[in-house]
C-alpha positions in Angstrom: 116.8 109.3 56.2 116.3 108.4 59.8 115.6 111.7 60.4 113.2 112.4 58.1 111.5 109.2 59.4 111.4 110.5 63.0 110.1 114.4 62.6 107.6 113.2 60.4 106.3 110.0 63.0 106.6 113.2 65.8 104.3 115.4 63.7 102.1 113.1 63.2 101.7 112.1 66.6 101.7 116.0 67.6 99.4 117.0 64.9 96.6 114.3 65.7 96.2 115.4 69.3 97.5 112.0 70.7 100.3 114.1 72.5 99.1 114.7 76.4 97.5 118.2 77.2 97.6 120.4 80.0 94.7 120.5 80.8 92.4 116.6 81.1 88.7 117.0 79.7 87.7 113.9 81.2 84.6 113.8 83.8 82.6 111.4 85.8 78.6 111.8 85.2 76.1 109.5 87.4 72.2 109.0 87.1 71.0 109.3 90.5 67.1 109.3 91.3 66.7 112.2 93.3 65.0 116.1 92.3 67.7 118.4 91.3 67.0 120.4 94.7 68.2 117.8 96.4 70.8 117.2 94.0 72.3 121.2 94.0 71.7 121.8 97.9 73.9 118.5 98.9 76.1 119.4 96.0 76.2 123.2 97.9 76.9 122.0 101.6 79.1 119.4 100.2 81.6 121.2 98.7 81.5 124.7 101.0 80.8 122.6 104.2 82.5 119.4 104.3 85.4 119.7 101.8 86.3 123.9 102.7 86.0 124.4 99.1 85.6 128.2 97.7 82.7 129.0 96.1 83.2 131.5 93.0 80.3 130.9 90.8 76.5 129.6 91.5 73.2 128.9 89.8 70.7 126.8 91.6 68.1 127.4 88.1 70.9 126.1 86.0 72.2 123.8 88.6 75.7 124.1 88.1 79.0 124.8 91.4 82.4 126.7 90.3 84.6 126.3 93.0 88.3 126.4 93.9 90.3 123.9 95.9 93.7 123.1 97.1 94.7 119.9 96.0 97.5 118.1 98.4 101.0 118.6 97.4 100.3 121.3 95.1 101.0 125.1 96.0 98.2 126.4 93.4 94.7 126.5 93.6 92.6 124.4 91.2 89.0 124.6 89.5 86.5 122.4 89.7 83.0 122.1 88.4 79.5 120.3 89.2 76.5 119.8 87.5 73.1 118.9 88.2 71.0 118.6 84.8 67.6 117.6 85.3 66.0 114.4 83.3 63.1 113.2 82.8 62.5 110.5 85.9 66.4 111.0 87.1 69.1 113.8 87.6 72.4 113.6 85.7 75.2 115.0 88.2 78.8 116.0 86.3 82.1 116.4 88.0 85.1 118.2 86.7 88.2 118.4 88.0 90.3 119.5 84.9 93.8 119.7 86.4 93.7 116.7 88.7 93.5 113.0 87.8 90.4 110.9 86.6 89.9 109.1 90.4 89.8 112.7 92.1 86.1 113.2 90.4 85.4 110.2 90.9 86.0 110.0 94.6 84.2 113.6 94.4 81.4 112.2 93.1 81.7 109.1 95.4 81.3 111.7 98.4 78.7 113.4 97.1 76.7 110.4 96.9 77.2 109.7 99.9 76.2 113.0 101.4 72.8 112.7 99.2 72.3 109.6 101.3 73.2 111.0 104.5 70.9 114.0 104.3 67.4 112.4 102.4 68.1 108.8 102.3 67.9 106.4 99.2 65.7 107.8 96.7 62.3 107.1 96.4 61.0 104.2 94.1 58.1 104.6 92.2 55.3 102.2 92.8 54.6 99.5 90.4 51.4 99.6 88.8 49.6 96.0 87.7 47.3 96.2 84.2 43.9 95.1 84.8 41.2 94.7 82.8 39.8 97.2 80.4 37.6 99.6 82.1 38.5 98.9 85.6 41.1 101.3 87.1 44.7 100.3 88.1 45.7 98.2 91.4 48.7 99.6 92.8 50.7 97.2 95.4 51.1 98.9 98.2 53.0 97.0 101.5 50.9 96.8 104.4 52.7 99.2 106.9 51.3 96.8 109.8 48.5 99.6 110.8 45.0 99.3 112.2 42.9 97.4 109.8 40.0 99.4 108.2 36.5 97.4 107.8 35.6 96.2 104.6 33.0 98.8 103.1 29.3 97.3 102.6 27.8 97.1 99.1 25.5 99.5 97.9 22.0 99.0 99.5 23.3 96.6 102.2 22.6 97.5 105.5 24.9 97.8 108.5 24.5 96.1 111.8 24.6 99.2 113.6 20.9 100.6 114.5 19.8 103.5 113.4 
């Protein structure tokens, strides 16, 4: 009876998928601020320059990175993946290392962050725009950048105190 009891608990376990696979599907996907040209070309010099990673497969339109990598202690070459999918204010940016462990795409990801920093900075903000009232157009705050002060323009029909 034990027996029974035991291949049927295994094929149950084996028949829902709980059983580990080969391969992991898991990935890491941020929401970073920047175009997806900035996004691909750091993704590009990232992976080819920095990390000696072989290209195999490229699409800057579709903005996705096949490449191949040797991970440490392991004879075998691995694949990896990155995305770059454009949004509407943002760029979604998708890492996939399939044979390796969750925290290697992260700290893939984590890197390419940090490249994007290095080569354009932190990303833009937009500027905030206050409501006024109906009919008038927006104020925009902007910060003084500590510049030469322009003179306040004269009212229509008011004369200037230079001679003509």
């Amino acid at each position: 009876m034990r027996r029974y009891i035991c291949s049927f608990v295994l094929s149950a376990f084996f028949a829902t998928g709980l059983s580990a696979s080969p391969t992991a599907t898991a990935r890491v996907e941020k929401t970073l601020k920047y175009t997806k040209e900035q996004g691909y070309n750091s993704a590009l010099r990232y992976v080819r320059v920095e990390r000696g990673y072989k290209v195999t497969e490229k699409d800057a339109n579709s903005g996705y990175l096949l490449f191949e990598y040797l991970a440490k202690g392991s004879a075998e070459k691995s694949r990896g993946s990155i995305e770059i999918i454009k949004r509407t204010e943002t760029i979604g940016l998708i890492v996939r290392l399939p044979q390796m462990p969750h925290y290697h795409e992260r700290l893939l990801a984590n890197g390419l962050l940090k490249k994007l920093r290095e080569d354009y900075g932190e990303p833009l903000q937009k500027r905030k725009v206050t409501p006024t009232k109906k009919g008038k157009a927006p104020k925009e705050k902007v910060e003084d950048s500590g510049g030469p002060k322009q003179a306040p323009k004269q009212p229509n029909g008011a004369s200037s105190s230079k001679s003509r």
